[in-house]
N, C-alpha and C positions, 0 to 999 in steps of 0.2 A: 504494500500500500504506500502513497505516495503521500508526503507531509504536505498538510494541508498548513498555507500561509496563513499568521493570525496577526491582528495589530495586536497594540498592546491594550485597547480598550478590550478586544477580544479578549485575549487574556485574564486581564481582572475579573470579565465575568463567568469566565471557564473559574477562575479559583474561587470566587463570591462561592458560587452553587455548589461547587466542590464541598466548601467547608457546610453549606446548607442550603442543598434545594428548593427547602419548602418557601425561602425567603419570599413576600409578595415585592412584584415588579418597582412597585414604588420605592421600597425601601435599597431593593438591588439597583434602580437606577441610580440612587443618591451617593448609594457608594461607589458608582463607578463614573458619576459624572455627567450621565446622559438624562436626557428627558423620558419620564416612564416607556414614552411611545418607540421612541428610536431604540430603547433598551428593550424592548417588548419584538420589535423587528430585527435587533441584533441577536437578539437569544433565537424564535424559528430559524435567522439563515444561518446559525451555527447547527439547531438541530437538522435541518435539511443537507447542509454540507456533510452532515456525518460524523461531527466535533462535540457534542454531546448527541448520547446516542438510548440511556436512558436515565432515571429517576429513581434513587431509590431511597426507603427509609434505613436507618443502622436501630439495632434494638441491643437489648441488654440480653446477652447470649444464656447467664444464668435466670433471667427472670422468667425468659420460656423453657428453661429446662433441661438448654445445651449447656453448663457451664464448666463440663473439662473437656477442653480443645486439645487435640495433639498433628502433629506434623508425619502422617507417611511416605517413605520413600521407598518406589517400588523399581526392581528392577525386571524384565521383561525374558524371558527366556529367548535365547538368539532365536532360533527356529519360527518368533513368533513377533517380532519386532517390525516385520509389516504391518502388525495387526496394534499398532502402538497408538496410534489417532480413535481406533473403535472400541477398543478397551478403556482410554481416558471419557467418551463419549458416554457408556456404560457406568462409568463410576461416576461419572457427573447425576444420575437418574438415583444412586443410593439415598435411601434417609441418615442423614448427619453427617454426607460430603458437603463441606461447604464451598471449595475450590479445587478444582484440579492442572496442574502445570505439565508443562511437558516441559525437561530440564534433561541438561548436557552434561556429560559427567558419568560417571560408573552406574546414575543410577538414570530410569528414563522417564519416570513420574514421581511427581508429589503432590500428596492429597492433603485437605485440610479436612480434619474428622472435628464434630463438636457434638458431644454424648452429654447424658444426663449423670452420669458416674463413670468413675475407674473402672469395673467389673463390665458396664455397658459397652467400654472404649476396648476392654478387651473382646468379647463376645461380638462388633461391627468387624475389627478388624481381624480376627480369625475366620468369619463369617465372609467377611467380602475380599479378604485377601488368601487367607489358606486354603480355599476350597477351587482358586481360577487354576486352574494348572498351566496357564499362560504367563504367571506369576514366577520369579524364581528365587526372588527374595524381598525382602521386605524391612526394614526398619523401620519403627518408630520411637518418637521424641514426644513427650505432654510437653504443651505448653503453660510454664508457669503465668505468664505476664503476655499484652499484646500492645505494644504502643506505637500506635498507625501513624503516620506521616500527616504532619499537618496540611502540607499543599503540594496535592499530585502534577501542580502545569510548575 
């Protein structure tokens, strides 16, 4: 894909919604300078170009009942390493993947698992990794802490 050229009013309002989407138009234009309407036309022609693409809310992982996260790292059985895009596809549809990467290195995926307990964290990932035989190994990592990036542009 080809980077798409952004001013820097762009910008502002790529990181404004970043930090929170729900902000109303009025309040996002004031921070960025524009009048509601021109900031209102700035924001569709970034969604239309492809530059915000959607909307989402962030919630408290433990308050619905995921709150032990951990990090999988799977590695692929050679014989089956074409099959490495339909596999990440597949784990993407499990309950309590929350992300899946595809990464370079000894191993060819990482999942983000988020369970309601240890014992559950064990019993997903036995469950959805020791049973694929397309799998060939597997580590996992809990994550203690998660501290997101404050501004993704």
């Amino acid at each position: 894909m080809n980077t798409i050229p952004l001013s820097e009013t762009d910008l502002n309002i790529v990181a404004a919604l970043a930090q929170d989407s729900s902000v109303p138009y009025k309040e996002l234009a004031a921070r960025v300078g524009l009048a509601v309407s021109t900031c209102h036309a700035r924001v569709r022609a970034l969604e239309s170009r492809g530059v915000i693409t959607r909307y989402r809310a962030e919630f408290d992982q433990e308050a619905v009942g995921r709150g032990v996260n951990a990090l999988v790292q799977v590695r692929v059985h050679s014989q089956d390493r074409h099959s490495i895009p339909d596999l990440a596809r597949e784990l993407r549809s499990v309950r309590g993947v929350q992300q899946v990467f595809l990464i370079g290195g000894d191993r060819d995926i990482m999942v983000h698992l988020a369970c309601a307990s240890v014992p559950a964290l064990r019993d997903l990932v036995a469950e959805t990794f020791g049973e694929n035989p397309s799998f060939a190994q597997t580590q996992t990592q809990i994550v203690f802490e998660h501290l997101p990036g404050e501004l993704p542009v």
